[in-house]
Each structure stands twice: as C-alpha cells, then as structure tokens.
C-alpha positions, -999 to 999 in steps of 0.1 A, spaced: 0 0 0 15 36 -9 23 58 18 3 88 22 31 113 28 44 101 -8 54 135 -26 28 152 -50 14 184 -68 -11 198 -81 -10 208 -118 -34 220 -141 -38 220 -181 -65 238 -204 -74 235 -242 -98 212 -263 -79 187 -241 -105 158 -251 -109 161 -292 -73 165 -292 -67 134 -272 -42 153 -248 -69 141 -218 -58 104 -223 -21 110 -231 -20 128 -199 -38 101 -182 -13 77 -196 16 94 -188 10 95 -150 4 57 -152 29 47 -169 55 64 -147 40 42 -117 28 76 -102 -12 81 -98 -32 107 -102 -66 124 -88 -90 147 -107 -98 174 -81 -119 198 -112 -126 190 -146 -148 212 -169 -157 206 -200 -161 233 -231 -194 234 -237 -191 247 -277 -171 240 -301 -149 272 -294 -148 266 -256 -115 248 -237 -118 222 -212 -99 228 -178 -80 200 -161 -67 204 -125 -52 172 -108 -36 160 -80 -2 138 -88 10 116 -65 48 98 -72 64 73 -46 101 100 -45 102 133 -50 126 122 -85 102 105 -95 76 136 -91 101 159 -107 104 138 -138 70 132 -142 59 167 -140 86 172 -166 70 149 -187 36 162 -180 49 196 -194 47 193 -228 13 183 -227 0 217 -219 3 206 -181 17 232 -154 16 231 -114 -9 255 -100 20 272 -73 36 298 -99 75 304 -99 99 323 -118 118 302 -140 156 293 -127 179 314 -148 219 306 -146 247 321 -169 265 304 -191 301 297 -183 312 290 -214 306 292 -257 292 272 -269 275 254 -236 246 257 -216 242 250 -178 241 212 -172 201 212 -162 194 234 -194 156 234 -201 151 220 -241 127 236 -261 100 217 -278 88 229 -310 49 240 -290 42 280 -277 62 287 -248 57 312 -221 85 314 -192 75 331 -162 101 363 -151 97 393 -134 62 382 -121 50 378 -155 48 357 -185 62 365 -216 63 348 -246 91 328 -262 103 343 -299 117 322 -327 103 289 -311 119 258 -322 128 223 -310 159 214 -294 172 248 -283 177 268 -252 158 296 -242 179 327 -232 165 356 -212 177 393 -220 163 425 -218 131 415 -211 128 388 -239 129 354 -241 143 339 -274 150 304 -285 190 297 -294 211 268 -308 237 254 -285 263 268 -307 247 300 -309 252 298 -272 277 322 -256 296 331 -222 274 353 -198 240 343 -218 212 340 -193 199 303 -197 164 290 -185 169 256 -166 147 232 -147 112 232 -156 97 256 -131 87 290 -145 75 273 -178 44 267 -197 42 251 -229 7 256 -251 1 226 -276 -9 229 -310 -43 212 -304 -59 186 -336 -75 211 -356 -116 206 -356 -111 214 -400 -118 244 -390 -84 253 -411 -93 228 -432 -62 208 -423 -77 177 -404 -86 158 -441 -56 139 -431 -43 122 -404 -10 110 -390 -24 76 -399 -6 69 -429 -20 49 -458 -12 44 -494 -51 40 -501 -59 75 -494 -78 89 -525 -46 115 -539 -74 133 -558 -94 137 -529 -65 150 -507 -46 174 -531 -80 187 -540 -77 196 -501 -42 211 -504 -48 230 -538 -80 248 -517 -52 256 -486 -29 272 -511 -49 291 -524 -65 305 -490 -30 315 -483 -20 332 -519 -46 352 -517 -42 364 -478 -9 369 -486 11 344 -467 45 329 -477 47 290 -486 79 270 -484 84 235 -508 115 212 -493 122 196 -529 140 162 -536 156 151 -564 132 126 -573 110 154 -587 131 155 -614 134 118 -619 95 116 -616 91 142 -644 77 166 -623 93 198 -632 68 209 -659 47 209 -631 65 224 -606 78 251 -621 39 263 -634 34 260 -596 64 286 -597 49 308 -621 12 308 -609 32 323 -574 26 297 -553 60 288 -538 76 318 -519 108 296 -508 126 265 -521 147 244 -496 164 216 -513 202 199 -517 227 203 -542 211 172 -566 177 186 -573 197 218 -590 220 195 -603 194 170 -620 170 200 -628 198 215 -645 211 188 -663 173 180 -674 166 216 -690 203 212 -709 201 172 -718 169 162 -711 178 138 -689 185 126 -652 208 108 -643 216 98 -682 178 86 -688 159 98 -712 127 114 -691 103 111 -722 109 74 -733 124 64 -699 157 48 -717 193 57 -707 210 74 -733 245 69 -746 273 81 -723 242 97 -706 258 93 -671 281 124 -681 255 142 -681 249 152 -646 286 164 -644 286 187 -680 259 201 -660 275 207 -630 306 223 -655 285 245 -674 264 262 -645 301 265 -632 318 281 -661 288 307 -662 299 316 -625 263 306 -611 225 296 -618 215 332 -621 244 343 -641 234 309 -663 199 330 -665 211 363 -672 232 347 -701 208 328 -716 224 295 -705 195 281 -685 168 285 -704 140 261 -688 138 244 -654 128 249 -620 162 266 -610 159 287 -643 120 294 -629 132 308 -595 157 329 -611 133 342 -632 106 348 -606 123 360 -576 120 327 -558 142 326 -523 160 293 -527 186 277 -502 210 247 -517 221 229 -489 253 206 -500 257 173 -483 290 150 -481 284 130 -513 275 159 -542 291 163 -570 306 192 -579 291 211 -556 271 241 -576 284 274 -572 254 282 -556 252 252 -531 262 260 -492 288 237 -479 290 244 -447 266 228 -428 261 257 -398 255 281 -427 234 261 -444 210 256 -412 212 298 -411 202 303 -444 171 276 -441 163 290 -411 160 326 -422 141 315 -454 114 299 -433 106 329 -411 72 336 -412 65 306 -436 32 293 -427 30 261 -447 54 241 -460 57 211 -483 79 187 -483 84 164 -522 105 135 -512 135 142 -496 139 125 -459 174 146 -455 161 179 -459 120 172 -448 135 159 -416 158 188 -408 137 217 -417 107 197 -394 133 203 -364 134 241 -376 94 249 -376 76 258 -350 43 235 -345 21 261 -356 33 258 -393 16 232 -411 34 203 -428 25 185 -454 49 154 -468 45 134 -504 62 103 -502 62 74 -521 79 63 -489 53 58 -458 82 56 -435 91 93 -444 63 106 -430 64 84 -397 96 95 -388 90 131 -399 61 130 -368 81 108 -349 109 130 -345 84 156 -329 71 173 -359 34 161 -350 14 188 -370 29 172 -401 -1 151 -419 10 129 -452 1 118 -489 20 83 -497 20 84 -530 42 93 -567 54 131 -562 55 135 -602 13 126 -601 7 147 -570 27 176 -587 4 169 -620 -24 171 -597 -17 199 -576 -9 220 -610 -42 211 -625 -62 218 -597 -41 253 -587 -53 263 -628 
C-alpha cells in the first residue's frame, strides 16, 4: 500500500484537451510512470470554441520521480498550479549551456520572469531559451555564448500545444495515420484549396524539394506551380539543382531519357557537364542572365524572384556554385528562409523534410509526399506532430496539384 506522505502536486492544463486526445495522453503518462493521479476539477467546453480545464492532483512514490514526471507532463500543456519564476543561470562558457538546461520543444512557450509571463520568440525544437532585456528567445547550442542568461529546470515554464484542428483550417482531411489508399485526388483537392487561401491572404509558402521530382518528371509541373506564385521559398540539396539543371540542358536525369524512360549513350556524363557549365557561367542566375539556362525549376526561381537555399551534403558532386557547404550556414540560411512561412511542403526528400521539421515551429503546417510511408512516420516521430502525409508518386501529386491550382 503507498504511503500517504508520498510526494505530490497539483497541476493543471487547459485546451480542447479531449478532441485532441491530450486528456488520455496525460492520463497515460501518470500511469505509466508508476505515479497516480486524482482529478480534483474537470470542466468541459461546452461549444465548439470553448477549452476544457483539467486540475489534478499527482502523486509519485520519490520526490525524483515527481520531478520527472511533472517534466514529462509539461509538454502536454500541463503546469503546477504554485507559480515560480523560471531558474535562470549564466552560461560559463561558448558554446555550452548549464548542465540542467531546459530543451525547447517545438509547442508555444511562455516562461515566467519578473512576475510575469512573456512569450518565447523564434520557437523551435531542441534549443535553449535565453533571457535578456526583457525577452525570451530560443537559441542553438552553438549560438550559445559566455554570460547568456539560460532558463533551466522546468519551473517558470508553460508550454501551449498545438491542439488537432476541428477542420476548421481545413487541415484535419488527413491524419498521421498513414495509408497508401488514401484517395490523392481527394486530398490534393484539399491542399490545392489551402494554397490558395493562403496566396490570396498573402502568406508565404515553403516547398522542401527532392531530387526525385526531377526523376519523376515533375518539373513541368512544378515550375507552373512557380509561375502561378505559389512557392515563396525552395529548400532543397545540391542534386535537385544538379538533376534540374542537367534536365533543361540534356533532357535527362541521371543519363535517362525522361520522355521514353531509356538511358541514353554516355548519358551518365550528363549530370557532371551540368555541373561544369552552370560552373563556367559563375552561377544559376548568371546561367539566367546569359541565356544559358533556359527552362527548369532553378531557371524558374531565377526568373521569378524565388528565395531558394542549396544545402550541400558530403556525397554531391561538384558542388554548384550556388550550393552552401558548410553545414552551420546552411541551417542559417534555411532558417532565415522559413521565417514567417506558414505552410510548407515537403516532395520527397527525408534529409532535408526531416531537418527543416526540427526548424518549424508547430504552428506551421506540414504537409509530406512520399512514395515512402516511412518518411512521413519519422518526420512525426521526431516531434514534428502537425505534419499530416500523402504516400503516393510526387511527379502525379505535382500533376495534380498544377491542375487543380489552374
């Protein structure tokens, strides 16, 4: 029998805690962690619009044990009911945070200085949250430096969820269970309607673009999506330029034919004259301005004003002039290209979809085309929960999602 001087608290959590499923995850999370726990209030919203309010009383056998589990309860939009300033220590070195650093999920956060709450700016996963002049912004560990005020523990924080969307934003046509027998048409119907919500109210889009577009035959269709204005920013890696490229000037990838799907002679050259010409014009945009690129997606973001980040990656060829090679840049540039992005689509590329998931914050809506279900998982896996997914040929869902856009 448990001892009734066994260390607890009382915390309390508020949101459209049941639709979302948050009420049982909570739930579950106190069991599973061998503590127990008692509903002192529970209130129900009583519209659609209204929250439901949870206060509880946790009860863990060691006060570690309570500390962890409150930790854990956190991120679930759970906070004790006694407020506290958050712990805030210096950082004694670059480069390093305090040892009991608090790590940033990718949810709203609010830390609790001063007597008040203030929101935390340029949320993201993994970071640490550093306090100065009255502000509370999210930073890389190697962003950190010596002196840098550093949030630790768990007190003083509150972390607001993204809660399952109601289709209210019309973004709940897909779940996270995913399923090659989803009807495409159905779903980029869905998408098509999104984007074009969002063109016309002005807000900026981001595609994270794999190679396999090219190899699909999807850059006819792309690069209309390009000229009708729907893509704002282009993430992708050194081979999409390189195959797009070599596409426009040989009309193939990787030495195959893309109309009659047969490799050509001494075709596999042809990804590295590419690479040469776009170097000898200095650039893609000098290969624009001199009539050297004349077709392509590359050639269409040129032409079109598109912000595009080449991120380069141990095994490219070449690289292009225009591809970033070292990596902490790389993550800069992506980063500042997504600011203020509120969608993004990622075309089949695992590398790039997973790393610019870790840069979003979970109010940014992701959606991921793979023929690859496994993509997607680990995408959501890896924390990136609002991301919902299409399993299915990214060339068709490009052909699609052009149609429908016209």
């Amino acid at each position: 029998m448990t001892d009734r001087t066994d260390p607890s608290e009382v915390v309390e959590a508020e949101g459209h805690l049941v639709d979302s499923e948050l009420l049982t995850l909570i739930f579950d999370t106190v069991i599973k962690s061998g503590a127990r726990f008692d509903v002192q209030q529970f209130d129900i919203g009583r519209t659609n619009e209204d929250f439901s309010h949870l206060r509880m009383k946790v009860t863990a056998p060691t006060p570690a044990a309570l500390q962890t589990l409150v930790e854990d309860l956190i991120p679930l939009g759970c906070h004790p009911i006694e407020e506290h300033d958050a712990l805030v220590r210096p950082a004694d070195r670059d480069r390093c945070a305090p040892e009991d650093f608090y790590s940033t999920t990718n949810h709203r956060t609010l830390v609790r200085h001063g007597g008040r709450w203030i929101d935390v700016a340029r949320q993201r996963m993994d970071a640490v949250i550093v306090l100065e002049d009255g502000r509370a912004d999210c930073r890389k560990l190697r962003d950190v430096r010596i002196g840098d005020r550093i949030v630790c523990g768990v007190a003083g924080i509150r972390i607001v969820p993204e809660f399952r969307e109601r289709d209210r934003l019309g973004f709940a046509f897909m779940t996270n269970d995913i399923s090659s027998e989803r009807r495409v048409e159905t779903s980029v119907e869905k998408l098509a309607g999104m984007l074009r919500e969002l063109k016309q109210a002005g807000r900026k889009i981001a595609f994270v673009v794999g190679p396999v577009v090219v190899h699909t035959g999807g850059v006819e269709y792309f690069s209309e999506l390009i000229r009708m204005g729907y893509v704002d920013v282009l993430l992708a890696g050194n081979a999409l330029a390189v195959h797009d490229v070599e596409n426009a000037l040989y009309g193939t990838s990787l030495g195959v034919d893309l109309k009659s799907g047969v490799p050509v002679e001494e075709g596999h050259k042809h990804h590295m004259r590419a690479i040469n010409t776009i170097s000898r014009a200095g650039g893609l945009r000098q290969a624009v301005e001199q009539g050297v690129l004349r077709s392509g997606i590359m050639y269409e973001c040129v032409r079109h004003g598109v912000d595009y980040v080449l991120a380069g990656s141990i095994r490219d060829d070449g690289p292009l002039p225009d591809t970033l090679m070292d990596l902490v840049e790389a993550q800069n540039r992506y980063t500042t290209a997504l600011d203020g992005v509120e969608m993004v689509l990622i075309l089949s590329t695992m590398l790039h979809g997973i790393g610019v998931g870790n840069m979003l914050p979970a109010w940014v809506r992701v959606a991921c085309v793979d023929i690859n279900p496994a993509v997607v998982t680990k995408l959501a896996d890896r924390g990136s929960s609002q991301t919902v997914g299409l399993v299915t040929d990214v060339g068709l869902f490009l052909h699609q999602l052009a149609r429908k856009l016209r």
